[in-house]
MARBA-3410 file (N, C-alpha, C, O; in Angstrom, 1 decimal):
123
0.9,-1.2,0.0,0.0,0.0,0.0,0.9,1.2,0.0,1.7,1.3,0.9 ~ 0.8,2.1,-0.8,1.2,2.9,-1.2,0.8,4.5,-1.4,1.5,5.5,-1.9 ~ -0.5,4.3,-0.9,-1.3,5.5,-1.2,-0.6,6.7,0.3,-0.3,6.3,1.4 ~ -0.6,7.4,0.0,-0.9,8.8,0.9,-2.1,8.6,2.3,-1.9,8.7,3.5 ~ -3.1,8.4,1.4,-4.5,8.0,2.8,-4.1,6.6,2.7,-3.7,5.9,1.8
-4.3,6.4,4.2,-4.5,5.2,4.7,-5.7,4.7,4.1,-6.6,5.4,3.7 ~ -5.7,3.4,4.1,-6.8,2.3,3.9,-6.9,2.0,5.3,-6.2,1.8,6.3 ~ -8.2,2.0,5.2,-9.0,1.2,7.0,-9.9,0.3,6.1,-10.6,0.4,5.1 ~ -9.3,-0.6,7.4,-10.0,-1.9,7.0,-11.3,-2.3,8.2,-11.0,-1.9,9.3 ~ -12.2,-2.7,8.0,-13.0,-3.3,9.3,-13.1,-4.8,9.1,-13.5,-5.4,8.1
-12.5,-5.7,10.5,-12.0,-6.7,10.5,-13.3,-7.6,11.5,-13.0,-7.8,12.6 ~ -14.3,-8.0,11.2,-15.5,-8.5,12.6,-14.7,-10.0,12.2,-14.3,-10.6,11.2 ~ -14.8,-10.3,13.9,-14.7,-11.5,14.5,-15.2,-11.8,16.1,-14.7,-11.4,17.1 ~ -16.1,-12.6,15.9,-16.6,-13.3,17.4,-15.3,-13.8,18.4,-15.4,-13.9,19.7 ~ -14.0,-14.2,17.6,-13.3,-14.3,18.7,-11.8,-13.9,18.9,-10.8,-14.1,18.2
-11.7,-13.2,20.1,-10.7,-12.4,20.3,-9.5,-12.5,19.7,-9.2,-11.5,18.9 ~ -8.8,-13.4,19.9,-7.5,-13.8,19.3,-7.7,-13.7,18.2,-6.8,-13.0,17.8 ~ -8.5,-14.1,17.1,-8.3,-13.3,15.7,-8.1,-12.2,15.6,-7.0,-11.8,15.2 ~ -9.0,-11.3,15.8,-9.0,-9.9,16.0,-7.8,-9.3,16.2,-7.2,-8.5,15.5 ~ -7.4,-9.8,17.2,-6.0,-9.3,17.4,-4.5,-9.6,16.8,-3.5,-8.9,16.8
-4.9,-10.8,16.3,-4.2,-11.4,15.3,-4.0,-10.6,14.2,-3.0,-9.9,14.2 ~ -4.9,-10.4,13.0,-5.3,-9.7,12.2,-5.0,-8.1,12.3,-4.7,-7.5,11.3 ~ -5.0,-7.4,13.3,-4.5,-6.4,13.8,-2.9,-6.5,14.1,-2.3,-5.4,13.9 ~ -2.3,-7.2,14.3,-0.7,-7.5,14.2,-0.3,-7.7,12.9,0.6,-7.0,12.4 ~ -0.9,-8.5,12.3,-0.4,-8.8,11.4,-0.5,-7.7,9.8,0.2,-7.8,8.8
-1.5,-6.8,10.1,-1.9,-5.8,8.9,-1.3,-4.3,9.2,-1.3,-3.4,8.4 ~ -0.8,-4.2,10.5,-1.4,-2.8,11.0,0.0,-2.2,10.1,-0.5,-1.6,9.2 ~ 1.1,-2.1,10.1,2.0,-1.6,8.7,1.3,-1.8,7.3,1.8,-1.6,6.2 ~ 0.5,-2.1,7.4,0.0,-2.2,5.8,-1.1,-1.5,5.6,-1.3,-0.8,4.5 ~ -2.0,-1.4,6.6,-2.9,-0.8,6.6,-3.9,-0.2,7.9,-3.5,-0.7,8.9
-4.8,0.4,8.1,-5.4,1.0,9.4,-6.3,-0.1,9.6,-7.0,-0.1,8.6 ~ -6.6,-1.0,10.4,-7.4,-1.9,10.9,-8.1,-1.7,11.8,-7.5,-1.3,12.8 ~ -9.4,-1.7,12.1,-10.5,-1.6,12.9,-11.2,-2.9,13.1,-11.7,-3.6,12.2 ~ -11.3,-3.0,14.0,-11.7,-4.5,14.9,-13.5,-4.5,15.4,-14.1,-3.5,15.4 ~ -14.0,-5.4,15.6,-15.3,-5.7,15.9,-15.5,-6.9,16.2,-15.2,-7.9,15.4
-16.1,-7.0,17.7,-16.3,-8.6,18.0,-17.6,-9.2,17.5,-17.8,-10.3,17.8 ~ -18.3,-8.6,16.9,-19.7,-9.0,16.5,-20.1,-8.0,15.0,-19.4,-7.2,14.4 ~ -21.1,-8.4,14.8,-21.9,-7.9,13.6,-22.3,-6.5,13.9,-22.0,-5.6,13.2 ~ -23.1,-6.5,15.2,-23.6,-5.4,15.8,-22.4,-4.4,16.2,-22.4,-3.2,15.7 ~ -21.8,-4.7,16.7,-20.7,-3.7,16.9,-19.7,-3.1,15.4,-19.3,-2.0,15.2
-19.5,-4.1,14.6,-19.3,-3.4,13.3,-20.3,-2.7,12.6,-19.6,-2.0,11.8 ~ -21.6,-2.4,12.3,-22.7,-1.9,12.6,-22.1,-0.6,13.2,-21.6,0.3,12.5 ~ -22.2,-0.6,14.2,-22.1,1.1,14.6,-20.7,1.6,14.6,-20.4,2.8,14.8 ~ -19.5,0.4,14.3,-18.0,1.3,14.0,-18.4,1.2,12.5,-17.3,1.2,12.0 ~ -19.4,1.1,11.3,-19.2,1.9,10.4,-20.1,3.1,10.1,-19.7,3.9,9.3
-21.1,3.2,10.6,-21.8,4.5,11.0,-21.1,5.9,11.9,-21.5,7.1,12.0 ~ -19.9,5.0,12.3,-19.0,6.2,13.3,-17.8,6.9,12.2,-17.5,8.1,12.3 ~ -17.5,6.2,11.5,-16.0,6.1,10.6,-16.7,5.8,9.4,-17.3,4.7,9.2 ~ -16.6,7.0,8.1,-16.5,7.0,6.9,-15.2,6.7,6.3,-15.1,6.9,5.1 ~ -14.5,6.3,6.9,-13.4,5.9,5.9,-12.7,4.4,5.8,-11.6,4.0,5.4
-13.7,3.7,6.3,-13.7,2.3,6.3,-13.8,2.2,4.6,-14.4,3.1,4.0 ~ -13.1,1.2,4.1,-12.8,1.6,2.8,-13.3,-0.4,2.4,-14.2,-0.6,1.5 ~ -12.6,-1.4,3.2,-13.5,-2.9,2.7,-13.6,-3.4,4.3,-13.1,-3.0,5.3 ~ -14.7,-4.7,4.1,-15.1,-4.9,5.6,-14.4,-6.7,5.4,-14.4,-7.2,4.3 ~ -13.9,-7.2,6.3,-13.7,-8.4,6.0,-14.2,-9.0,7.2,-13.7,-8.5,8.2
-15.4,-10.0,7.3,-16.2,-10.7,8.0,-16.2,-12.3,8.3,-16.5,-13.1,7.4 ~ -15.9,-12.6,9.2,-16.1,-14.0,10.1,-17.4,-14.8,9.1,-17.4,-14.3,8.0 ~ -18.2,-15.6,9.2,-18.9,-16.4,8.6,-19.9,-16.6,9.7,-20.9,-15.9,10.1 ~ -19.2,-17.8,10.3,-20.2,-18.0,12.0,-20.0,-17.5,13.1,-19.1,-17.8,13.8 ~ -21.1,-16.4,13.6,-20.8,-16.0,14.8,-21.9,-16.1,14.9,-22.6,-16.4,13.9
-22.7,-15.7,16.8,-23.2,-15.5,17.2,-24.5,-14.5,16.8,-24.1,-13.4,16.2 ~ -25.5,-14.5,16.9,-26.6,-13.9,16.9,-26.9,-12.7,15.5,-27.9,-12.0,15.2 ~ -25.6,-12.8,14.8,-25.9,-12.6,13.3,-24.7,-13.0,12.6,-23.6,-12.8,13.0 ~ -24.8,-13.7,11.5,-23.9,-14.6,10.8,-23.0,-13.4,9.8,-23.5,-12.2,9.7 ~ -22.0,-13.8,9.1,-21.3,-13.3,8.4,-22.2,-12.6,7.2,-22.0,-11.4,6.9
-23.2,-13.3,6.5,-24.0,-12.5,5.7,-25.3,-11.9,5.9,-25.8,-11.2,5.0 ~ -26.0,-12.2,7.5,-26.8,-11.1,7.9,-26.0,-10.0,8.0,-26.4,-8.9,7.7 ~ -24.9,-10.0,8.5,-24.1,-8.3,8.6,-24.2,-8.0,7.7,-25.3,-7.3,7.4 ~ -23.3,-8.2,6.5,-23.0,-7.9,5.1,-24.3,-7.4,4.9,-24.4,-6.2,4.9 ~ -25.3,-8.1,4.6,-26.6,-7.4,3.9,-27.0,-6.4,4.5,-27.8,-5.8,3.8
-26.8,-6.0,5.4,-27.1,-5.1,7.1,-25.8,-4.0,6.6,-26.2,-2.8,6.8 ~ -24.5,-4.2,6.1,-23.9,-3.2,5.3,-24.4,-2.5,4.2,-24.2,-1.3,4.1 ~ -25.3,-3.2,3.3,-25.4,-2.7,2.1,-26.5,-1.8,2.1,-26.9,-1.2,1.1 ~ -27.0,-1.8,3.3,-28.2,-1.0,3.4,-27.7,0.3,4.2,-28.5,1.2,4.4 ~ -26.8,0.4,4.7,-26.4,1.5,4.9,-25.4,2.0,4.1,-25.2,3.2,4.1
-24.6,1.1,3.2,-23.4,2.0,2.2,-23.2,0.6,1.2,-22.5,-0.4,1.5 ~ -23.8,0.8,0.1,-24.1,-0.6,-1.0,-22.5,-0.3,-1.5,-22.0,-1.4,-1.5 ~ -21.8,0.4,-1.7,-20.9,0.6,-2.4,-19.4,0.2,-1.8,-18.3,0.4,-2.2 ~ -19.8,-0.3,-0.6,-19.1,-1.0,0.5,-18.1,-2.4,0.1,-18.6,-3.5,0.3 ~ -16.8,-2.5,-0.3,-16.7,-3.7,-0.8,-16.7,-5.0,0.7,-16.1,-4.8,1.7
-17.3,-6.0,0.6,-16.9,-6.9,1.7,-16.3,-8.4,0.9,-16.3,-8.9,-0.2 ~ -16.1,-8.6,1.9,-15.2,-10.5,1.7,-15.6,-11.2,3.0,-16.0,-10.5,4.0 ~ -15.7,-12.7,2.9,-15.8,-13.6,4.3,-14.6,-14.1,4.1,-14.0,-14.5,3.1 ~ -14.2,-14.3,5.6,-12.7,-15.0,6.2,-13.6,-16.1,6.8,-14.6,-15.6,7.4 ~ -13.5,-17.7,6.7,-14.1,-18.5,7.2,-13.3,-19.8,7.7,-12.5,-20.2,6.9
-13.5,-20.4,8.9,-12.8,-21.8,8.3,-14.0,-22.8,8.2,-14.2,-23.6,9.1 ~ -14.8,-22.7,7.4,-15.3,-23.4,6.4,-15.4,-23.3,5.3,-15.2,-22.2,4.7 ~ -15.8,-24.3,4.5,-15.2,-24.4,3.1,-16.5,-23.9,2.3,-17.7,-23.7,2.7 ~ -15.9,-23.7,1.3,-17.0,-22.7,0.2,-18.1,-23.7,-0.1,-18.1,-24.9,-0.2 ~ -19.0,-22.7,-0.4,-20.1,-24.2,-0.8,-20.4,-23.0,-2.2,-19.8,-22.0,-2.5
-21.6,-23.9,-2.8,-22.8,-23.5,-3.5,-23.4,-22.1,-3.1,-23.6,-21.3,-4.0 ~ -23.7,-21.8,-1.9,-24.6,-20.5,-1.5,-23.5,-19.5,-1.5,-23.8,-18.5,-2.2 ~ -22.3,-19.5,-0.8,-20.8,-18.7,-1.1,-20.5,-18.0,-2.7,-20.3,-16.8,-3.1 ~ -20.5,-19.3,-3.1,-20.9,-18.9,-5.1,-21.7,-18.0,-5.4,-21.5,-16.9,-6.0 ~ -22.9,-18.6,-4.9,-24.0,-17.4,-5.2,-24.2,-15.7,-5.0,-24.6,-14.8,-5.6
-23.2,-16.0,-3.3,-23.0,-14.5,-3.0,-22.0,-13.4,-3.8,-22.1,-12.3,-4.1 ~ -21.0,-14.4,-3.9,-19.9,-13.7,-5.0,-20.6,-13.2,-6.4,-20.4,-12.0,-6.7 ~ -21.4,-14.1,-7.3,-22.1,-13.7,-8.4,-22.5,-13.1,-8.0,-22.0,-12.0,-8.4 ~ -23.7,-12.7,-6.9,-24.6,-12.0,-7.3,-23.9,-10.0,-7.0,-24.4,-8.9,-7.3 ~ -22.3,-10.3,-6.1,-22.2,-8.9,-5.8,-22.2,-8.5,-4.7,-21.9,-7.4,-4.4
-22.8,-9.7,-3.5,-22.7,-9.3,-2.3,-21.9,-9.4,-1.3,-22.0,-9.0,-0.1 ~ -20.6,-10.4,-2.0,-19.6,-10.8,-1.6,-18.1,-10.5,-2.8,-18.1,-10.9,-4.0 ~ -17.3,-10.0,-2.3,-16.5,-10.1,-3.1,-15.3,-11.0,-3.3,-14.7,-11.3,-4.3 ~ -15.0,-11.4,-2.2,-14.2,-12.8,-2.1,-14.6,-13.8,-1.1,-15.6,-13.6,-0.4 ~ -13.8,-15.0,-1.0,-14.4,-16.0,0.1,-12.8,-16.2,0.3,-12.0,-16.6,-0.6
-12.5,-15.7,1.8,-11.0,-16.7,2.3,-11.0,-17.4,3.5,-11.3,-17.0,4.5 ~ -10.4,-18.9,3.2,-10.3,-20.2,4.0,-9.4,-19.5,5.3,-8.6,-18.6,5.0 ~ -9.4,-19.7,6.3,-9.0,-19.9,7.6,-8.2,-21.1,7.5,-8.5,-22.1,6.9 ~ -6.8,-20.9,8.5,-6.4,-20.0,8.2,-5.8,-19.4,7.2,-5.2,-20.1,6.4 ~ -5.7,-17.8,6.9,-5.3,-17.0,5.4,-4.2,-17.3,5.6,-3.8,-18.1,6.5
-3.4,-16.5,4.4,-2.1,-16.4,4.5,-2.1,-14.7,4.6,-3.1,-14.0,4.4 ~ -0.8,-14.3,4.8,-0.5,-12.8,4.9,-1.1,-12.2,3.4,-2.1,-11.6,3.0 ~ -0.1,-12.8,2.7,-0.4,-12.3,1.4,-2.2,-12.6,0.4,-2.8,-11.7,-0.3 ~ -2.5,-13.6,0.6,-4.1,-13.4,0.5,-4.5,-12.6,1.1,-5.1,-12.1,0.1 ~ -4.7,-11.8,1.9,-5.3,-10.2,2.6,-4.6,-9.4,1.7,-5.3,-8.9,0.9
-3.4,-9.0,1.6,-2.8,-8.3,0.9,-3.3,-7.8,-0.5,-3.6,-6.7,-0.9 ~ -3.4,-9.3,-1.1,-4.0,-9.4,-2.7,-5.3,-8.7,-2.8,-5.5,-7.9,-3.8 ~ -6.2,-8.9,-1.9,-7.6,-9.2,-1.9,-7.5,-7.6,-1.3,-8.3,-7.0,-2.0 ~ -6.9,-6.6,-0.2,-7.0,-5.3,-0.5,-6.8,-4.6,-2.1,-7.6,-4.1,-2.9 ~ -5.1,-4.8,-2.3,-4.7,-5.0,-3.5,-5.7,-4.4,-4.6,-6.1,-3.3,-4.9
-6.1,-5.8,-5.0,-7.6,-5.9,-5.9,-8.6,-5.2,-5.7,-9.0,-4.7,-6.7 ~ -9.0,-5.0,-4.9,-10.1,-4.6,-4.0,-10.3,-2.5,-4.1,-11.2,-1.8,-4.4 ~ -9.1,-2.3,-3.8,-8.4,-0.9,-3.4,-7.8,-0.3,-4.4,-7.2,0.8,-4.3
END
């Protein structure tokens, strides 16, 4: 990353040590913003306009990786997101990527450079 402005990233995860993981691992690359839930990414992007892509958990708690997402697009459609999962892609995954409401699917655990790319691309 090379730009002047920082890139912020919003990173939701139901469990800590990712979060914080992901936060070590990006924070020279880019501005990372953390969220332990859906709900709480919810109001850290209503606070912060300069969340630039959202990268989202799959299974959490009391809203899943793509009730958020859809719950993004209705407040900022132009929002790019991705799922970090460690489950494997199916059929319905596909569908989300086609249809636009997903822009990537990455396996748990990533590698450094898959986040990289997928800002990269993305940015």
């Amino acid at each position: 990353m090379t730009s002047n402005d920082p890139i912020t990233v919003l990173y939701v995860d139901d469990e800590d040590i990712n979060l914080m993981l992901f936060q070590l691992t990006f924070r020279k690359h880019f501005t990372v913003k953390t969220a332990i839930s859906g709900l709480e990414a919810l109001h850290r992007l209503k606070e912060d306009m300069n969340i630039k892509l959202i990268i989202s958990d799959m299974k959490m708690p009391e809203m899943d990786g793509i009730s958020f997402i859809n719950k993004v697009k209705e407040i900022n459609n132009s929002i790019p997101c991705a799922i970090l999962s460690g489950y494997q892609k199916n059929e319905e995954l596909n569908t989300y990527i086609n249809n636009g409401l997903i822009i990537d699917y990455i396996m748990k655990p990533f590698s450094k450079e898959q986040i990289l790319q997928l800002v990269e691309r993305t940015l």
